[in-house]
VOBATI-632175 format. One record per residue: residue number from 1; residue in one letter; y, z, x of N, C-alpha, C, O in turn. Coordinates in nm, 4 decimals, m for minus. Atoms other than C-alpha are relative to their C-alpha. Layout:
<pts>
PT seq type      n.Y      n.Z      n.X     ca.Y     ca.Z     ca.X      c.Y      c.Z      c.X      o.Y      o.Z      o.X
PT NUM    A        Y        Z        X        Y        Z        X        Y        Z        X        Y        Z        X
...
</pts>
This chain:
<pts>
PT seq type      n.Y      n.Z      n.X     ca.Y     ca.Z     ca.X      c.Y      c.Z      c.X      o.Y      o.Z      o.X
PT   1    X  m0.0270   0.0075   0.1420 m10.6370  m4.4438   4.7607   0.0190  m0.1458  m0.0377   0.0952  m0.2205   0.0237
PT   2    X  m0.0580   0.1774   0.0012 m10.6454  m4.8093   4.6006   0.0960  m0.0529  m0.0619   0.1342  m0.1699  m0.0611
PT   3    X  m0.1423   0.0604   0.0663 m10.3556  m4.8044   4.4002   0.1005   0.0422   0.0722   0.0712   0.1541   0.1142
PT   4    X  m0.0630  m0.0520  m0.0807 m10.0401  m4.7579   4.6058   0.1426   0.0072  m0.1161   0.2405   0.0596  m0.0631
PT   5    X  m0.0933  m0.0225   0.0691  m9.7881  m4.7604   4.3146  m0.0550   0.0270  m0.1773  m0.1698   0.0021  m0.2141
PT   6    X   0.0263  m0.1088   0.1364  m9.7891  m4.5845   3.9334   0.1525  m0.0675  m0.0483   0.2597  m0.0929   0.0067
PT   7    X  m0.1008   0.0719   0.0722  m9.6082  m4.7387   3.6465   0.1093   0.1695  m0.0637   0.0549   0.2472  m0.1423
PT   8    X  m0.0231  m0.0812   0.0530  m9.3535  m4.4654   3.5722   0.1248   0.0364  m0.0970   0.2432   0.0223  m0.0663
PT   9    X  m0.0937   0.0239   0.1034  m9.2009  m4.3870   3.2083   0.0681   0.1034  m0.0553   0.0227   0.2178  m0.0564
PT  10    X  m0.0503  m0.1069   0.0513  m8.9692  m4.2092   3.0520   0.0209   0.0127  m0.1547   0.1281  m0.0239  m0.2029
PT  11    X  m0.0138   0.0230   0.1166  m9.0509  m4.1601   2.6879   0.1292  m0.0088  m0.1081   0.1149  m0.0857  m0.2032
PT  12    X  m0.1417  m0.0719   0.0451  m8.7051  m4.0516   2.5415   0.0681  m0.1517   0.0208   0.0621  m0.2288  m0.0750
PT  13    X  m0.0427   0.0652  m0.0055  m8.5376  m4.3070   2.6766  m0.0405  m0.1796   0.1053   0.0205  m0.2571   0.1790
PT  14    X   0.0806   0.1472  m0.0372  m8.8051  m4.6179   2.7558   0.0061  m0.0216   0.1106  m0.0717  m0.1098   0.1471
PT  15    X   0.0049   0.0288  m0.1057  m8.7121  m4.6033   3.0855  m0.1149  m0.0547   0.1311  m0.1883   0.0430   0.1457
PT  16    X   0.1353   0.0563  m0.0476  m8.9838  m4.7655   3.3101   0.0549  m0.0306   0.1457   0.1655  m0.0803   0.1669
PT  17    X  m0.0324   0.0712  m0.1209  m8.9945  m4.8289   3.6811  m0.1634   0.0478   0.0774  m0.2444   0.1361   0.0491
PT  18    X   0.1195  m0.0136  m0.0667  m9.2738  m4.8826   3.9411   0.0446   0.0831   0.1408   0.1359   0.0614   0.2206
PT  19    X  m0.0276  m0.1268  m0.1441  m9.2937  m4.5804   4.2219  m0.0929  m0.0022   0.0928  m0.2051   0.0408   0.0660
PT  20    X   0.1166   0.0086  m0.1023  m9.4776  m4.6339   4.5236  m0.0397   0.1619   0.0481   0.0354   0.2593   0.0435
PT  21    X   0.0644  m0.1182  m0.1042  m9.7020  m4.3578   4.7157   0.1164   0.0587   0.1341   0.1528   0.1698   0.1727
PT  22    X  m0.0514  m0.0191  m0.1369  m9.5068  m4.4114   5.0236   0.1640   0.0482  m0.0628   0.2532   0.0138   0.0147
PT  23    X  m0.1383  m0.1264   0.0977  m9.1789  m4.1992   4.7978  m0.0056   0.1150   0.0111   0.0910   0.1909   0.0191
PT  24    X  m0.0032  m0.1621  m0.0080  m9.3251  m3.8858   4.8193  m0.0913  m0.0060   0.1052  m0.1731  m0.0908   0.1409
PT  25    X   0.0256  m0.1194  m0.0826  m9.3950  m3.6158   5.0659  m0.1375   0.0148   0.0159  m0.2077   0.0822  m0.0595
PT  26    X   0.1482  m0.0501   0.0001  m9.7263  m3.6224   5.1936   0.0009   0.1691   0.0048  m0.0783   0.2215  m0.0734
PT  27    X   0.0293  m0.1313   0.0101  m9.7036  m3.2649   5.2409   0.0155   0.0702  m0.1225  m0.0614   0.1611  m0.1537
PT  28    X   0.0040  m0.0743   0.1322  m9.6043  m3.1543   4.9203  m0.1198  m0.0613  m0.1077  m0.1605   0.0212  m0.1895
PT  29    X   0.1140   0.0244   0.0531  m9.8880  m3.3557   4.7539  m0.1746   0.0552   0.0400  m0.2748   0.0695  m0.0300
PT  30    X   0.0722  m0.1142  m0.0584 m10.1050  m3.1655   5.0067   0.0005   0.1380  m0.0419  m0.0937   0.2161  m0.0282
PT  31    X   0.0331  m0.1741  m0.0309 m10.0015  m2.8229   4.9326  m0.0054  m0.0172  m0.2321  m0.0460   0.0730  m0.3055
PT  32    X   0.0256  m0.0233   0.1705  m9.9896  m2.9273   4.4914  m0.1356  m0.0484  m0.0417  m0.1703  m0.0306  m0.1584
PT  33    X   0.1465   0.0420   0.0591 m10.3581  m3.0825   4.4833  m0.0975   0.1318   0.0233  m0.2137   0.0974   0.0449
PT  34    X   0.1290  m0.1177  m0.0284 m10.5697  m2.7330   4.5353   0.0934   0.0627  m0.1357   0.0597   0.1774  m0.1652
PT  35    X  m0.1175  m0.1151   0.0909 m10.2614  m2.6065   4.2337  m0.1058  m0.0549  m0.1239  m0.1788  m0.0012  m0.2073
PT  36    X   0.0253   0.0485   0.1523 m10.3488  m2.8758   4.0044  m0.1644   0.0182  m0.0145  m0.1990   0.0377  m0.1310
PT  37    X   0.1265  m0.0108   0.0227 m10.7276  m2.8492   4.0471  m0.0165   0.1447  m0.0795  m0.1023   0.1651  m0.1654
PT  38    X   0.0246  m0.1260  m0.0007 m10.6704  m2.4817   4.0132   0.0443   0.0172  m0.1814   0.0062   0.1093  m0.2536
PT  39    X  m0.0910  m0.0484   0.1360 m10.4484  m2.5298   3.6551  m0.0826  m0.0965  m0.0770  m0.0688  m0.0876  m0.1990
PT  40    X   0.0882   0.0600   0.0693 m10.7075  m2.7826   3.5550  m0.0971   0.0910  m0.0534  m0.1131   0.1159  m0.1729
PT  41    X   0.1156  m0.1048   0.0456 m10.9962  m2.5296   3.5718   0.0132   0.1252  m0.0576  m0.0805   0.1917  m0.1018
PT  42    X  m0.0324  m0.1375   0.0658 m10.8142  m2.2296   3.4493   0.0567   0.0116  m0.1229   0.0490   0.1126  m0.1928
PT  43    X  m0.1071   0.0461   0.1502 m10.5847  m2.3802   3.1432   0.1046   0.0626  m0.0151   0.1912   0.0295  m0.0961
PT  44    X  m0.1191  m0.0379   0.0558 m10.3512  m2.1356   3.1825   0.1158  m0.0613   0.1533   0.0802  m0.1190   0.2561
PT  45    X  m0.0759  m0.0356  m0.0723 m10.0272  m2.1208   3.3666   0.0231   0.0185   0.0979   0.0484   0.1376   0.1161
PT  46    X   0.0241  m0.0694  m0.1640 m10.0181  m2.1275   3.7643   0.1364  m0.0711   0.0670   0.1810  m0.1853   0.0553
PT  47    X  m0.1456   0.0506  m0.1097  m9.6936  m2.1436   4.0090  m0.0245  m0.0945   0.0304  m0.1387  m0.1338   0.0062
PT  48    X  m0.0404   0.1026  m0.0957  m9.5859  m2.4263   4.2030   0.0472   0.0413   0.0867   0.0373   0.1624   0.1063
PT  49    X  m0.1130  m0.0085  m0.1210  m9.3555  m2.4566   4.4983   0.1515   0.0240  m0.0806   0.1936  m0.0330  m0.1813
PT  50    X  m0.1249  m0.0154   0.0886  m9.0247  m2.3272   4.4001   0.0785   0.0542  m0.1375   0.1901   0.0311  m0.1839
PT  51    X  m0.0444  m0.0538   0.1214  m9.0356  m2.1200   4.0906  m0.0496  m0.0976  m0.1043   0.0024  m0.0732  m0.2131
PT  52    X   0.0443   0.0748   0.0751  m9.1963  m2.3744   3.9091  m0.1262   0.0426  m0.0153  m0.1843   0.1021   0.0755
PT  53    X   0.1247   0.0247   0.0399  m9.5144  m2.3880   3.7128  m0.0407  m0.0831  m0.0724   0.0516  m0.1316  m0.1378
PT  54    X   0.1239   0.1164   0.0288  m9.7780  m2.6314   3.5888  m0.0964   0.0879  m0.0901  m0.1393   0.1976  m0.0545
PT  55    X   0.0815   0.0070   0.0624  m9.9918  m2.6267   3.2855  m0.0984  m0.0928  m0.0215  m0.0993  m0.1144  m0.1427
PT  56    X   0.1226   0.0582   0.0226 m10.3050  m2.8508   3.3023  m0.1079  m0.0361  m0.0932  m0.1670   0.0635  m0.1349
PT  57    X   0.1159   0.0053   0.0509 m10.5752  m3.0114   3.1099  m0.0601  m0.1366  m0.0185   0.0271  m0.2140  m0.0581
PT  58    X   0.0759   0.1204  m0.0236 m10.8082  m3.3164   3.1267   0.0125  m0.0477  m0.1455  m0.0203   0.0379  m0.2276
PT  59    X   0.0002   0.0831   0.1268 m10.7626  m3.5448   2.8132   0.0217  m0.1374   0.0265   0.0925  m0.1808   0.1174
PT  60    X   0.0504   0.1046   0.0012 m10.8754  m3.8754   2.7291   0.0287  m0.0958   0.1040   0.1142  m0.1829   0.1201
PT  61    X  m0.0182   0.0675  m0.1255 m10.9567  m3.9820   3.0437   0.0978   0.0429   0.1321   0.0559   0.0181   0.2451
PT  62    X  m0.1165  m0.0145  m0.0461 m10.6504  m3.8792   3.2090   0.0129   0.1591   0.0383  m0.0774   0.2423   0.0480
PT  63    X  m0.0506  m0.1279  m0.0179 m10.4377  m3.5760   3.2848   0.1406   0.0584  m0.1145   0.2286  m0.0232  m0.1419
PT  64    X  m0.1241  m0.0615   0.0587 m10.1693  m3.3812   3.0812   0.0474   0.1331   0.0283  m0.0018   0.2376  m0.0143
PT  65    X  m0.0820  m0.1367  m0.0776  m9.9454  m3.1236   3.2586   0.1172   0.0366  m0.1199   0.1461  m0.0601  m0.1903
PT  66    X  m0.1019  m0.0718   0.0341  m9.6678  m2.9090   3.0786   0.0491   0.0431   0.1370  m0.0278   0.0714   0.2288
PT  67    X  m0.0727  m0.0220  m0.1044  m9.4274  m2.8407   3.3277   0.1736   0.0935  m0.0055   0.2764   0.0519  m0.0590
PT  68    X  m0.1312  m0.1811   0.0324  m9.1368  m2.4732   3.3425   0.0258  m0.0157   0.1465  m0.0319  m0.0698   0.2408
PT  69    X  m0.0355  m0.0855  m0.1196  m8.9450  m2.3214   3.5864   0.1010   0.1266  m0.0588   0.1914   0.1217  m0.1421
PT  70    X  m0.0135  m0.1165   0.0290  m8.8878  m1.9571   3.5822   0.1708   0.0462  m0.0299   0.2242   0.1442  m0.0820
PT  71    X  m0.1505   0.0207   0.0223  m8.5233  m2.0418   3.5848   0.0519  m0.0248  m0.1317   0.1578   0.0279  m0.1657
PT  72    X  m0.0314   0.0145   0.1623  m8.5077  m2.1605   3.2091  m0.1306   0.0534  m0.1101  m0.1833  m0.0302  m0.1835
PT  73    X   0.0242  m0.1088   0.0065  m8.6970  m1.8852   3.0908  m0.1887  m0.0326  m0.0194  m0.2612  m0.0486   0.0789
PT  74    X   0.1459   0.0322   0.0132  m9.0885  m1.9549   2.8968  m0.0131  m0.1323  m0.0596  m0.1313  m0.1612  m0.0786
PT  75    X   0.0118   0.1085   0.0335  m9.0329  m2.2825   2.7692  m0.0199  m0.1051   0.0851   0.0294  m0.1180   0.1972
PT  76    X   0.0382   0.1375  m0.1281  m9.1674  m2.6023   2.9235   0.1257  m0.1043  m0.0050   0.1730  m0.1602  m0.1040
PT  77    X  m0.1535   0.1433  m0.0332  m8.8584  m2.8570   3.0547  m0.1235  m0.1177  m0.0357  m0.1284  m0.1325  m0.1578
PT  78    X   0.1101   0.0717   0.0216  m9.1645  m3.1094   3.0494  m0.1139  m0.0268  m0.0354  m0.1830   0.0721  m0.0599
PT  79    X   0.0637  m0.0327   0.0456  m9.4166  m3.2580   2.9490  m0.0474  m0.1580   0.0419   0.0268  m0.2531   0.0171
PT  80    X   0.0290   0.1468  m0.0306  m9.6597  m3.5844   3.1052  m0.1567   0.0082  m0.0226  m0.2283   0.1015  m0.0591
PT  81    X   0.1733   0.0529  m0.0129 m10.0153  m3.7520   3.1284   0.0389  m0.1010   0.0990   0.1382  m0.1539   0.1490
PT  82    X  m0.0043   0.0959  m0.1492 m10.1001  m3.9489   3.3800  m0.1738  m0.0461  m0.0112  m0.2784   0.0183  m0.0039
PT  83    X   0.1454   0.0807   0.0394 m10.3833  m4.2318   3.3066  m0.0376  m0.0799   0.1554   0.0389  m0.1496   0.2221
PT  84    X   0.0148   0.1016  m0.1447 m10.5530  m4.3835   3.6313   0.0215  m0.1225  m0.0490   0.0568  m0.1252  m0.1669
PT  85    X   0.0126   0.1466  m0.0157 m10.5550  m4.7560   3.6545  m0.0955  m0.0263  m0.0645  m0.1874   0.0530  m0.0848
PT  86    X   0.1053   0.0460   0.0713 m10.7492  m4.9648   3.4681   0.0105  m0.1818   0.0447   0.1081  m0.2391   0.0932
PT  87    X  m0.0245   0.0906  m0.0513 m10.8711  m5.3062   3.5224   0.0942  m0.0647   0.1310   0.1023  m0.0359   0.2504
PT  88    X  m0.1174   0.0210  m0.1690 m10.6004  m5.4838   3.7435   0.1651   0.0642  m0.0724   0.2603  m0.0139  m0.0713
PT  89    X  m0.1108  m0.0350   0.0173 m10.3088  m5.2645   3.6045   0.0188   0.1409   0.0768  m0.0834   0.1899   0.1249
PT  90    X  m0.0559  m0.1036  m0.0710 m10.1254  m4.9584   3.7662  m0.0035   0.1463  m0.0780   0.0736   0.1769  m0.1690
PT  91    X  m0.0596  m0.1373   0.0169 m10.1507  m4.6095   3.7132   0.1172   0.0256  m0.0677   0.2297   0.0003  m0.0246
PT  92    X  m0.0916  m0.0530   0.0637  m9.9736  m4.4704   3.4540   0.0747   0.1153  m0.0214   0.0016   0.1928  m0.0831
PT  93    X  m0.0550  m0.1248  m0.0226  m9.6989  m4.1629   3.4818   0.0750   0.0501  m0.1778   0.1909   0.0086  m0.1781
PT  94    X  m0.0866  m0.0236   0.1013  m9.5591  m4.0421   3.1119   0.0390   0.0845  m0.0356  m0.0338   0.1806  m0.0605
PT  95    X  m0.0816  m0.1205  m0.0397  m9.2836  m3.8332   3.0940   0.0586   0.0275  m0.0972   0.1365  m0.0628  m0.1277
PT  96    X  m0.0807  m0.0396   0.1250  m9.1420  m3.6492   2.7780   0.0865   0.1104   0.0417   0.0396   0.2069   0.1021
PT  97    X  m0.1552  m0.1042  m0.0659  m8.8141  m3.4413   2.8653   0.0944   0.0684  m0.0956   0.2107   0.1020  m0.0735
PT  98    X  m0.0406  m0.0457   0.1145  m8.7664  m3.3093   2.5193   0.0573   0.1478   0.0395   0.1767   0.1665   0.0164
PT  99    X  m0.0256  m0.1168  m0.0193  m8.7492  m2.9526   2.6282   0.1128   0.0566   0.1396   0.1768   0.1613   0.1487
PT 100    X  m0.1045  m0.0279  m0.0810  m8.5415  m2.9763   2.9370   0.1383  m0.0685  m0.0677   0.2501  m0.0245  m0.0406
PT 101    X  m0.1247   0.0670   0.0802  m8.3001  m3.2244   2.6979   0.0445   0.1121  m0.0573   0.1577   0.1456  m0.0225
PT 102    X  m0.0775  m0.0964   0.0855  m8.2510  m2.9256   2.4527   0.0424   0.0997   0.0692   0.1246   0.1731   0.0142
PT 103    X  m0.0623  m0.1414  m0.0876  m8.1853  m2.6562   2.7348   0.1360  m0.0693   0.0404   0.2453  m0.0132   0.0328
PT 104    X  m0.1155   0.0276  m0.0711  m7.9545  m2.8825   2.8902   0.1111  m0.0802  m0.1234   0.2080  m0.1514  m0.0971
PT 105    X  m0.1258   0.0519   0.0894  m7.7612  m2.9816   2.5620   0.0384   0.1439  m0.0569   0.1182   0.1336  m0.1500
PT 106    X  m0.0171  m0.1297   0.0342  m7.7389  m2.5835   2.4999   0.1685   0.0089   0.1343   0.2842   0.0482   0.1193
PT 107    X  m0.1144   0.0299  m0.1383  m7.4899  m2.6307   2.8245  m0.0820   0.1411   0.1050  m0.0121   0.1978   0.1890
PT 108    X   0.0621  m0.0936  m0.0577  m7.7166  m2.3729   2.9764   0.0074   0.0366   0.1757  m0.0530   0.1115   0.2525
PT 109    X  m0.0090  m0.0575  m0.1823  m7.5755  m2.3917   3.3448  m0.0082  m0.1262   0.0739  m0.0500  m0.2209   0.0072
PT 110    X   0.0270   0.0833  m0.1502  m7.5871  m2.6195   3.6644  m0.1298   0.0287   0.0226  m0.2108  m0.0635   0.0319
PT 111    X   0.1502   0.0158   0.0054  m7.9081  m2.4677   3.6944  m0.0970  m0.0958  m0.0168  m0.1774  m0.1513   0.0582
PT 112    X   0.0863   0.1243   0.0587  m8.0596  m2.6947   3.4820   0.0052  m0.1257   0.0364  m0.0850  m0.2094   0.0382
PT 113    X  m0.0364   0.1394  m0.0390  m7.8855  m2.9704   3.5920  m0.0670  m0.0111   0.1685  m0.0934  m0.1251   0.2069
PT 114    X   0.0381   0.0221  m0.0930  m8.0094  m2.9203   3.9226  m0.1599   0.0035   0.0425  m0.2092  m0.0388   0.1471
PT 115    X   0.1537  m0.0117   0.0420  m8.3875  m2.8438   3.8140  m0.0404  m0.1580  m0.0628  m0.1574  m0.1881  m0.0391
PT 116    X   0.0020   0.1020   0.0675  m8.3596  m3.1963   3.6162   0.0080  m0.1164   0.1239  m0.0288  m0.2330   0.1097
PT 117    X   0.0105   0.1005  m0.1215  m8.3143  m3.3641   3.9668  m0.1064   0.0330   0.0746  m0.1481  m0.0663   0.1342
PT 118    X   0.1242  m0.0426  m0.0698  m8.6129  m3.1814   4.1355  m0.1194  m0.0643  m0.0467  m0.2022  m0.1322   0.0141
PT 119    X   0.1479   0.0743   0.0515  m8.8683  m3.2663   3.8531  m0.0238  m0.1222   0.0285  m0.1403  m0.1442   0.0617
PT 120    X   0.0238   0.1100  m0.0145  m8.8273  m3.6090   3.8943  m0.0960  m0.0514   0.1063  m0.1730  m0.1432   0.0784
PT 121    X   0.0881   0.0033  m0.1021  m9.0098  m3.6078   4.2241  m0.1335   0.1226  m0.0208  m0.2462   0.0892   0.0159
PT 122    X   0.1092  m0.0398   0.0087  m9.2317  m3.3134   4.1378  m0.1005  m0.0578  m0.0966  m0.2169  m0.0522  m0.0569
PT 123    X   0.0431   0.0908   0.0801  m9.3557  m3.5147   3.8464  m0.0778  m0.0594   0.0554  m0.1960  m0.0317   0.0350
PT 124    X   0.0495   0.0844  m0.0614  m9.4503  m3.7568   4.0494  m0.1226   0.0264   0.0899  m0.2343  m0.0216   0.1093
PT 125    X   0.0917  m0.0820  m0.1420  m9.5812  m3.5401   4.3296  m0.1267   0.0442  m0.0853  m0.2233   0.0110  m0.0167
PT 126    X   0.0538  m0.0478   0.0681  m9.8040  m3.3925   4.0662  m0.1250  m0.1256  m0.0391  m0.2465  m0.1084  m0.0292
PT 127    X   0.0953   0.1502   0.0289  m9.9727  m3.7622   3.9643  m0.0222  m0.0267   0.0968  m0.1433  m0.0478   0.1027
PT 128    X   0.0844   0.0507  m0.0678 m10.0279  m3.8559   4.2320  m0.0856   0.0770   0.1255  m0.1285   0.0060   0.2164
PT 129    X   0.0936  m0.1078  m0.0293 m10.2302  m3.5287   4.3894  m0.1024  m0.0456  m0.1045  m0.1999  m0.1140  m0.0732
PT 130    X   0.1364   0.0626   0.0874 m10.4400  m3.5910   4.0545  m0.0837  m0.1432   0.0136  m0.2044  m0.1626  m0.0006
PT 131    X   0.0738   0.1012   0.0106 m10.4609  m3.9550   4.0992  m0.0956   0.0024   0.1495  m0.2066  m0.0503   0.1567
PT 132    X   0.0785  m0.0117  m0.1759 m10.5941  m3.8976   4.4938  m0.1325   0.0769  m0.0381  m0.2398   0.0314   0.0012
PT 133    X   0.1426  m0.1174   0.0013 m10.8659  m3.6214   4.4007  m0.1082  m0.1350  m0.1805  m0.2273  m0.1608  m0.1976
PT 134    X   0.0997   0.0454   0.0516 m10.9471  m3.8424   4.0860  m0.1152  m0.1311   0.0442  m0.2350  m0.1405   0.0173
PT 135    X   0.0940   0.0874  m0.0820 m11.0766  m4.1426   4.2807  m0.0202   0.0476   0.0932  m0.0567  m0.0385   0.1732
PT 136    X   0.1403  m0.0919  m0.1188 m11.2348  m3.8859   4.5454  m0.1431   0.0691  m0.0970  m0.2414   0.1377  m0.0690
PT 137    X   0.1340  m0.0847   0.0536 m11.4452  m3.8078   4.2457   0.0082   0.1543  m0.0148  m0.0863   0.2222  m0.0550
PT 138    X  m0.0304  m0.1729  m0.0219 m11.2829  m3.4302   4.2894   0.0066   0.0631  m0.1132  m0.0420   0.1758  m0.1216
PT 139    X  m0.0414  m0.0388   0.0822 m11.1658  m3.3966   3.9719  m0.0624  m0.0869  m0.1299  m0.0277  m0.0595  m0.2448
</pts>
């Protein structure tokens, strides 16, 4: 893969930091790149690891996932795109957290609070499965 780090933001609150490859789990980017291909080509709705699911769809250029878990009921906690690299800049991750913000200002449980520490890495895990298959030409 030739980029080894992804600029990654958090819309809500501007947050920005650079995340290398070598952060996440080769295996879990293994077992979510046959998901996301799968939620790319289908548009709807397909599990993850963990009670989670992934919504998919190719836009301008890029990727945009919606992102639930069966734990806070049909609403999406998230919501990103993810632009490859361009020129000499980094892979872009963008993360809107509108919908897990309003569950978790409902006071809706520990649950949530403990789903709000998971995404952060599945997020991730998620970009960069897409960004691997998109410079294999896979996707």
């Amino acid at each position: 893969m030739g980029q080894r780090e992804l600029r990654h933001i958090t819309v809500e609150s501007g947050r920005k930091l650079i995340s290398g490859r070598n952060q996440m789990d080769d295996w879990a980017i293994e077992q979510l790149t046959p998901v996301v291909k799968q939620a790319i080509k289908s548009g709807r709705r397909i599990p993850v690891l963990g009670g989670y699911w992934i919504q998919c769809q190719l836009k301008d250029g890029g990727l945009a996932v919606d992102l639930g878990h069966a734990a806070a009921g049909e609403g999406l906690l998230i919501s990103m795109t993810v632009q490859p690299a361009r020129a000499d800049e980094l892979p872009v991750l963008r993360v809107r957290t509108v919908g897990l913000q309003a569950q978790l200002a409902t006071g809706a449980g520990s649950e949530l609070y403990r789903l709000a520490g998971e995404l952060i890495d599945l997020e991730r895990c998620i970009a960069w499965a897409w960004l691997a298959e998109y410079e294999r030409g896979g996707i």
